[in-house]
C-alpha positions in Angstrom: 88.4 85.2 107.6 91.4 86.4 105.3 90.7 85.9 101.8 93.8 85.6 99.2 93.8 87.7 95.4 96.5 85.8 94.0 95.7 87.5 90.7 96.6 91.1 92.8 98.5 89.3 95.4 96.2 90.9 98.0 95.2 89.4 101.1 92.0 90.7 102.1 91.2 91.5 105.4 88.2 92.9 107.2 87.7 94.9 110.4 84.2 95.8 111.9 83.3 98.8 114.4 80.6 98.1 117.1 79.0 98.8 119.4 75.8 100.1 121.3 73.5 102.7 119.3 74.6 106.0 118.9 78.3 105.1 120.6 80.4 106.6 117.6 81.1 104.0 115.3 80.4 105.5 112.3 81.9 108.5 112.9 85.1 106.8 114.2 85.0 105.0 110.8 84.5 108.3 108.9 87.6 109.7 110.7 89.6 107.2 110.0 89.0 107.8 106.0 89.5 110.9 106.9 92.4 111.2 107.9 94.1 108.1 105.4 95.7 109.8 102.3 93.0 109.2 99.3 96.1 106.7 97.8 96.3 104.8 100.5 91.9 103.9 100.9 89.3 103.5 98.7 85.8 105.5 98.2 83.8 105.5 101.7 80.4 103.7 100.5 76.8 103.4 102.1 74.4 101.0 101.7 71.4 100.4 103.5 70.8 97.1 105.6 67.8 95.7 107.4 67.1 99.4 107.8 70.3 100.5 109.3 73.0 102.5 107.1 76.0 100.0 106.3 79.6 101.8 105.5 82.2 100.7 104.6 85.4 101.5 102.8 88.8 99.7 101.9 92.6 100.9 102.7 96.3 99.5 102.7 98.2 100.5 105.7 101.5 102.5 104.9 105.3 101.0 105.7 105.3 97.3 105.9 102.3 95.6 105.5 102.8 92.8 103.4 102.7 89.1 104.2 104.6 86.6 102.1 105.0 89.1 99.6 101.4 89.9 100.0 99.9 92.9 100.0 97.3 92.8 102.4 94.0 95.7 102.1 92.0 95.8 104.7 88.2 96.5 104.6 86.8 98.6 107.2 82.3 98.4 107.7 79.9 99.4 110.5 76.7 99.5 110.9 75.1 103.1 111.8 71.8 103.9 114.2 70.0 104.2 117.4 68.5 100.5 116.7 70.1 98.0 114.1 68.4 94.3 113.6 70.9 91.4 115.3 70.8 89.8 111.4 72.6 92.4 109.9 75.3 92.8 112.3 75.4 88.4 112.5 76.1 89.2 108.8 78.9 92.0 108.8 80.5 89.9 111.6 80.9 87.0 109.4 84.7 86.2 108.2 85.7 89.6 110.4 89.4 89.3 111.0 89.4 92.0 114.1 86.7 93.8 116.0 86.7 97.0 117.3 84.0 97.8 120.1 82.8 101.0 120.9 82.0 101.9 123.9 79.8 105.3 124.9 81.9 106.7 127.9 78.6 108.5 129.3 77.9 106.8 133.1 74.2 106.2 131.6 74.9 104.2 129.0 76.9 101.9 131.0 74.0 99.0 130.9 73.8 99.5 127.0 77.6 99.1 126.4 77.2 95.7 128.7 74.7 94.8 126.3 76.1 95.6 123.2 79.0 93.3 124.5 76.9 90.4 125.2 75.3 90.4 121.8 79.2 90.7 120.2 80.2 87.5 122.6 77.1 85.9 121.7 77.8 86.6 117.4 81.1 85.8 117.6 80.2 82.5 119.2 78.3 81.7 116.2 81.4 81.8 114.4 83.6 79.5 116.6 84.8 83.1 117.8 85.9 84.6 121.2 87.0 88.0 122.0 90.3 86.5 122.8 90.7 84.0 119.8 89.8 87.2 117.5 92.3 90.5 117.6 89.7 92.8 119.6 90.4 96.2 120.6 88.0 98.4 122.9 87.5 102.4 122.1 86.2 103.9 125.5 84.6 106.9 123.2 83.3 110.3 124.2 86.0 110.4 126.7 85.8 114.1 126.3 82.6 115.0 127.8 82.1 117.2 130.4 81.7 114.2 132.8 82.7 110.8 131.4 82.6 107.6 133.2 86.3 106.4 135.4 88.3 104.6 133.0 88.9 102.2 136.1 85.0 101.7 136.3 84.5 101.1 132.6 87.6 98.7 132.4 85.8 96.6 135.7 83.0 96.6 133.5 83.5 96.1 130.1 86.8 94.5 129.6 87.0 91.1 131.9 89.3 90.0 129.4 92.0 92.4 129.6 91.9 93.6 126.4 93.9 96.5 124.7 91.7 99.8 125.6 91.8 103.4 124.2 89.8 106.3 125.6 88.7 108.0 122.3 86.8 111.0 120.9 84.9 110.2 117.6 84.6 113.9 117.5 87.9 115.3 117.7 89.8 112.4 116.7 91.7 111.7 119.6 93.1 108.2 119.7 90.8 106.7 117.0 93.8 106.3 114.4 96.0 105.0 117.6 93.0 102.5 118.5 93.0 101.2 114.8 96.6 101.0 113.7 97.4 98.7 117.1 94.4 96.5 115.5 96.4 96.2 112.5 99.6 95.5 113.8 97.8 92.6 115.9 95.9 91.2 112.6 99.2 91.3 110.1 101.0 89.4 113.1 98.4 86.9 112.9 98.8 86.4 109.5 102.5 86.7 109.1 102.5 83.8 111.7 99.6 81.8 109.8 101.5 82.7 106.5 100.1 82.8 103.1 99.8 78.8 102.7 97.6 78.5 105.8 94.9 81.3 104.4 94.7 79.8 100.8 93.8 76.3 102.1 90.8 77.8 103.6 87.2 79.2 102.5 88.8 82.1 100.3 89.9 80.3 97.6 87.2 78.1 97.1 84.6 81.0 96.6 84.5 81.4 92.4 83.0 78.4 90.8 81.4 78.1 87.5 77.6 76.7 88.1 76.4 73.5 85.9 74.8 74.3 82.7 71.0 74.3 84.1 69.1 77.8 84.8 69.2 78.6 88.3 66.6 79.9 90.3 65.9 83.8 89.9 68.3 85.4 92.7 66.9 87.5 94.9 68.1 91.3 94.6 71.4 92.1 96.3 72.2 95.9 96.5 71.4 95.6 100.3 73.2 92.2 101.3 76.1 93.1 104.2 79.8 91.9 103.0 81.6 89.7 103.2 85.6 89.9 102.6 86.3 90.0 98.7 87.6 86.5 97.1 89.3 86.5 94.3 87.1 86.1 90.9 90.0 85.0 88.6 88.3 81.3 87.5 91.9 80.2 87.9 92.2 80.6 91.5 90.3 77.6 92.5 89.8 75.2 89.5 89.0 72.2 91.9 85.8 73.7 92.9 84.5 73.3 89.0 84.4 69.7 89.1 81.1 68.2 89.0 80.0 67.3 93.2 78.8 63.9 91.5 80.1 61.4 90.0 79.8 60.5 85.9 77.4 57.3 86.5 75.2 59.4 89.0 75.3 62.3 86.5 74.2 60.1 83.2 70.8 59.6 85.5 69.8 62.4 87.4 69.4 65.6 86.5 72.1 68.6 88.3 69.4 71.1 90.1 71.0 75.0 91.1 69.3 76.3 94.2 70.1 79.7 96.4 70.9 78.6 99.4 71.0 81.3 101.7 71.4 85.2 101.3 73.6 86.7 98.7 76.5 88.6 100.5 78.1 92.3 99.1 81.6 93.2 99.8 83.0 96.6 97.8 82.3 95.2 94.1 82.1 91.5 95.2 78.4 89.9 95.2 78.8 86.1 96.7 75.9 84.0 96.2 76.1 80.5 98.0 74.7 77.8 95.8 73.2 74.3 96.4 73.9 71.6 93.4 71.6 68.6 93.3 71.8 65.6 91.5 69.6 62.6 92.9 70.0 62.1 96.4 73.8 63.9 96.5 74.3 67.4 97.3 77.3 69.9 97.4 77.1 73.8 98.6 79.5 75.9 96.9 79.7 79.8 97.0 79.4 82.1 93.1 81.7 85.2 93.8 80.5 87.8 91.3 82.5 91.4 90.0 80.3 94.3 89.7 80.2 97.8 89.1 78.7 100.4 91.7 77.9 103.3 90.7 78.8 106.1 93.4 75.5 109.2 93.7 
């Protein structure tokens, strides 16, 4: 889901590459910062996840790509190796605003591409997400071996849903960029048509709340929590979420209680913890967006 800066006047945005093991998504991703200009991106990061290598990096497409006066940045992650745990990708999938699956072009891994695409179907349905309600492009990659599978074959396949397709090569390069930039153009249409009113009344700007006064449970350590798309952390943007979830007479005789309530999510520089707030029998989940500094080996 796009998330609004109105401190910046960004809209955030984020894409995620996948696909089967050992298919080309990192290296597609690593071409892509490649080849952007190091003013338009930001540094290419890696983290480690579940056991799997998480990158990710950020970028602003060239020429027009504002919304509303907007800028919009869009945050590009994948998850790299032979074998990755469903959590973490159920985890870079969340709030992704376009998908980008990458499909091995080799005839033997047909069965693992139609795997790989049932797990995505089956993630994004957590999400109250389709490959049609989401902007979904498919990379037919290592379309330059020595004998690749028929495009027509691979389409029968792997794209039921008529998608827009692109036979790639990671390797070379060949129409990764192409793949991507008609991605884009499909996500800023969505969210010139939604416009800037639409995304703040979502999630995005209810992320940064202050918690009550009572210590909170020890988080758990974060440097390997999967992202999330940044939210703003200017205490201004969302100033209804400070307000107590109870009300005064309930406060005056329970004690507020801070619990963790699930895992703590990291985006770039961004660490978002969801909170529970107790008080009595009433309840309210709310989400602690927090600005740090990563230091870069």
């Amino acid at each position: 889901m796009a998330l609004v800066n109105q401190a910046k006047r960004e809209i955030n945005a984020k894409i995620v590459f996948f696909g089967p093991g050992q298919a080309g998504k990192g290296t597609s991703l690593r071409h892509v910062f490649n080849k952007l200009k190091p003013e338009f991106r930001g540094a290419l990061k890696v983290m480690s996840v579940q056991g799997a290598r998480m990158l990710f990096f950020d970028f602003t497409p060239p020429g027009d790509g504002n919304v509303d006066g907007f800028r919009v940045r869009f945050h590009l992650y994948t998850v790299s190796g032979p074998l990755v745990d469903p959590a973490a990708w159920k985890m870079v999938l969340k709030g992704a605003d376009g998908v980008v699956f990458v499909a091995d072009s080799a005839p033997q891994r047909l069965a693992d591409n139609q795997a790989a695409l049932g797990q995505l179907v089956e993630y994004l349905k957590g999400y109250g997400q389709t490959l049609t309600t989401i902007p979904t492009i498919i990379q037919y990659n290592k379309s330059d071996l020595a004998d690749p599978a028929a495009l027509a074959e691979l389409e029968r396949q792997l794209n039921p849903s008529r998608l827009v397709s692109f036979k790639t090569s990671s390797q070379s390069g060949e129409g990764v960029l192409q793949g991507l930039m008609a991605l884009v153009k499909s996500v800023l249409t969505g969210l010139r048509a939604n416009g800037t009113d639409a995304i703040a009344s979502g999630e995005g700007l209810q992320q940064m709340v202050e918690p009550p006064a009572p210590a909170a449970a020890p988080a758990r350590p974060v440097a390997e929590a999967p992202p999330a798309a940044p939210a703003s952390t200017q205490p201004s943007a969302a100033p209804a979420a400070v307000r107590s979830p109870v009300a005064p007479a309930a406060a005056k005789q329970a004690a507020l209680s801070l619990e963790i309530a699930g895992d703590p999510v990291a985006a770039g520089d961004l660490i978002r913890v969801p909170l529970t707030i107790r008080s009595g029998d009433q309840e309210k989940t709310v989400v602690l967006t927090l600005s740090l500094g990563l230091s870069e080996e």
